[in-house]
N, C-alpha and C positions, 0 to 999 in steps of 0.2 A: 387269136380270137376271130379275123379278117379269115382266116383261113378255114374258121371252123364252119364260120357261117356260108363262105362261098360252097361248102360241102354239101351243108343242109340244104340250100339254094337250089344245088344239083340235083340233091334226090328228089327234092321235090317236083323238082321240072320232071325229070328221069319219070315218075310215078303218072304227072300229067299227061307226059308223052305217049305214055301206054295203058289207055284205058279197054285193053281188050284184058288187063292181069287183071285176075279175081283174088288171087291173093296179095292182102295188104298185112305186112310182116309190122307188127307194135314191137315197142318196147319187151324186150325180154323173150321171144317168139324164136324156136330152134331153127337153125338152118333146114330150109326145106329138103328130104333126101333127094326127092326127084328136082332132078334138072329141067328146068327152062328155059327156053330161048336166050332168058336174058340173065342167063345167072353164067359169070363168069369171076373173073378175079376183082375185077370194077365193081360189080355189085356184094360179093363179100368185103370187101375195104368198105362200101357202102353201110351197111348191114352191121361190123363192126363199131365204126364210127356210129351207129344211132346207139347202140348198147350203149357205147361212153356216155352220148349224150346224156340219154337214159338213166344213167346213174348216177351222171351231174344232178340230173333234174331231181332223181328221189333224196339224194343227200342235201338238194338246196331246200326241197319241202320239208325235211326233216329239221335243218338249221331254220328256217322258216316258222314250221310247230315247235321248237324251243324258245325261237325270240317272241314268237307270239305266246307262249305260257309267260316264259319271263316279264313280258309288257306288261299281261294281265295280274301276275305276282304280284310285280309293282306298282301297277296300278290301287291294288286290293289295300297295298302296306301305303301308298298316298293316300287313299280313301280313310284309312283308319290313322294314317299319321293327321289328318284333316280333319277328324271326328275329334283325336285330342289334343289338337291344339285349339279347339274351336269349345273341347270343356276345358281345356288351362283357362283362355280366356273367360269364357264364363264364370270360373273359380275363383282367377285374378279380380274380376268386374264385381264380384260378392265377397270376397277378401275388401276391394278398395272401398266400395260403397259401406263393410261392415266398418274398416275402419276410419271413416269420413265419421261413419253416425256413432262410434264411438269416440271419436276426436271432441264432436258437438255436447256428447254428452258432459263430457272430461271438463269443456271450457265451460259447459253453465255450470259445471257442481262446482266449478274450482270462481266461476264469478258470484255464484249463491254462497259460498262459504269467506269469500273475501268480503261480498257484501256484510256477511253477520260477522267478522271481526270489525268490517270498519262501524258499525253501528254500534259495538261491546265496547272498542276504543272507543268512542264520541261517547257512551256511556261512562263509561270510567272517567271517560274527564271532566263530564258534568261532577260527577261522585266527588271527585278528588276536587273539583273546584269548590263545591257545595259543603266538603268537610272541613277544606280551610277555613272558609268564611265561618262555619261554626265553629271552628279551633281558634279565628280570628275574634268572635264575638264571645267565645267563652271568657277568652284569653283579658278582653275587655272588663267581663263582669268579675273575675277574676281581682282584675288589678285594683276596677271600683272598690272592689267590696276590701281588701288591703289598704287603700286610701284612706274607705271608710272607719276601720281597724280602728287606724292609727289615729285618725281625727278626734274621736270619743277618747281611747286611750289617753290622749294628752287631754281630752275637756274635762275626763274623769278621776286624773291623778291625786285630785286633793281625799278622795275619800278610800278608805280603807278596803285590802279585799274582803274580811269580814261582812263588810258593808254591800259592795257589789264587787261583780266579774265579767270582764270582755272577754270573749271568746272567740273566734273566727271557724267556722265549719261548712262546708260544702257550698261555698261562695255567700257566708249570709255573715253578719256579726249578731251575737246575743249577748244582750247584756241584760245579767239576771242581777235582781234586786232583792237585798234580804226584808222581808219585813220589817226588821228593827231600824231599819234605817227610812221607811215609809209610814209605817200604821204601827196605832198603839194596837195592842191584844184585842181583836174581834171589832175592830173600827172598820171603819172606809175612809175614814178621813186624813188625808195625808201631812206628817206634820214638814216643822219648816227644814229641815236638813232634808226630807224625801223633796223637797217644794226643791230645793240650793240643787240637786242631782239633778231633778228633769229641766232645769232652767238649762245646765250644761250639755244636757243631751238635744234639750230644743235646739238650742244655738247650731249644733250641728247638723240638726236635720232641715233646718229653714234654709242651710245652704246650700244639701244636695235633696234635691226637688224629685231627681230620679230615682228615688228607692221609695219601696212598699215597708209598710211599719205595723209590724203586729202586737199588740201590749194581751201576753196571758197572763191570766191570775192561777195561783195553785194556793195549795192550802195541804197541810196534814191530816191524817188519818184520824184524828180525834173532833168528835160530834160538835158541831158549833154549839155553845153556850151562853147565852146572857149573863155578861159580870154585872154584879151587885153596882149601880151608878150609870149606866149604860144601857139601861132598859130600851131608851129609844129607838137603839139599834136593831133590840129583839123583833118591831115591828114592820121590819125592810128585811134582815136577813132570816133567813127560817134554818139554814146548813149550809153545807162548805161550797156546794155550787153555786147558791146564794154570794157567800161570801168574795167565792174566786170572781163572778162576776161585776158583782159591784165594786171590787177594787180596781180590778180592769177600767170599767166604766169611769171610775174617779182620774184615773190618771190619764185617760184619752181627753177629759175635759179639763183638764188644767194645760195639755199638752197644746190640745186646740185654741180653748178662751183664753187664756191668759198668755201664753208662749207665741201664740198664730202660727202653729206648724198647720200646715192645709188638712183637713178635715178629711180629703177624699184622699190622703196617702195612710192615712189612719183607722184601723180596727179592731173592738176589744170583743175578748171571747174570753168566757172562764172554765178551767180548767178542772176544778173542784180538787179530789185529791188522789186522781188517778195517772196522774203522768209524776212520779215522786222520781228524785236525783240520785237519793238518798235512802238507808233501812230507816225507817219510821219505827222499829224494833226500842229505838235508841233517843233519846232527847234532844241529841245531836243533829241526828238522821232529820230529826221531825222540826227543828229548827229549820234546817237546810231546806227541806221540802215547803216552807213555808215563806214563799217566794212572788216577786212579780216578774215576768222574763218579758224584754221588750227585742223584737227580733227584726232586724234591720235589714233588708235586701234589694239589694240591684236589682230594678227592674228588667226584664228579661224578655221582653219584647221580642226584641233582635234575634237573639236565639229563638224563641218560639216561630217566629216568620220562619226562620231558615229551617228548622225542624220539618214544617209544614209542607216545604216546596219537594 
């Protein structure tokens, strides 16, 4: 390399030296035919050597214009490998933001839906607390009203079922009363064995204070009549409503004045003779339906509050 350059060095001087030559031989330029002064073997070895040079130099421009396309290649494929990694990110940055705000959404629907279980549990267990207490308080008037059953039952056992019947149905007791065993035929007046039955049913009602007491009157299907001796009657009853009522009325007032069951757990209503037991078809039937029904119930209070809440 030291050697090539001392060469060029020389020519160059060699060219300095002689500025009377008008010919300056470039790159690529034929051996001149005519001879010169200075053209000798020196100056062809001279001449020679710039051709090499010469075609170092267009092969270095050529590697030169290939590394510089290459450069710019590369550079065009960084440019656009720059452009997409710059929409990845952008992608990723909308990808992560979409799934931040679908994360957000995720956790309020999943805190909005736990909220409305945990308010349907706290529901249900009000429900389920509020159904025991009425399973508890049924369960109570229940048991009263079986108490109450069995108290009459034993105060009532000296008289015939003929006569009366205790029944127990949908937490109440009735005890239905035959006429014969209260009222002569088209009376209101109750004699002394009806008088001996509510004495024993008083006694049980004075001890439980907690029940409600309805006294209906019924009557059968045949037109009330004035018998022959009983006229007086005809002036108070006019028909069976008449009559269902006034018997009611009769028994609430012995039940009250004479017994002292409280007055405010007691009330009569008559029935006339549209609530029948029995076929009225029949003598039998119309006996049966010819009744006092006294209907005995646990007051229900408790339940009614707890219904209400």
């Amino acid at each position: 390399m030291n050697q090539k350059l001392i060469t060029v060095s020389l020519l160059a001087s060699s060219l300095l030296l002689v500025p009377a030559c008008k010919s300056v031989y470039k790159c690529g330029d034929p051996v001149p035919a005519k001879k010169s002064i200075f053209w000798g073997k020196r100056l062809k070895s001279v001449i020679e050597e710039r051709d090499m040079l010469c075609n170092r130099i267009s092969e270095d421009e050529a590697d030169i214009d290939s590394l510089i396309r290459d450069t710019m290649r590369l550079h065009n494929t960084l440019v656009a490998k720059e452009k997409s990694l710059d929409s990845l990110a952008a992608l990723y940055n909308e990808l992560n933001d979409s799934k931040l705000s679908d994360a957000e959404k995720y956790n309020k629907a999943l805190k909005q839906k736990s909220d409305e279980i945990a308010a349907k549990e706290k529901q249900i267990a009000e429900r389920e607390k509020a159904l025991k207490e009425l399973q508890d308080a049924l369960s109570k008037k229940e048991a009263a009203a079986n108490s109450l059953n069995d108290a009459i039952k034993k105060a009532l056992r000296g008289f015939n079922s003929d006569e009366l019947q205790v029944t127990e149905k949908d937490g109440k007791v009735y005890v239905s009363l035959s006429n014969k065993l209260l009222f002569a035929s088209g009376s209101v007046t109750v004699n002394q064995k009806g008088h001996d039955a509510l004495k024993a049913l008083a006694d049980v009602m004075i001890k439980n204070t907690n029940i409600d007491i309805e006294v209906e009157g019924h009557t059968d299907n045949v037109p009330f009549r004035v018998k022959p001796g009983n006229e007086s009657a005809g002036i108070l009853v006019k028909d069976n409503w008449d009559l269902s009522v006034m018997r009611a009325t009769s028994i609430v007032k012995i039940l009250t004045d004479e017994y002292k069951v409280d007055p405010k757990q007691v009330h009569a209503s008559g029935r006339g003779e549209f609530f029948p037991k029995a076929d009225n078809a029949t003598e039998e039937g119309r006996s049966a339906n010819r009744r006092t029904e006294i209907i005995l119930s646990p007051k229900i209070d408790e339940v009614l509050n707890l219904i209400k809440k």
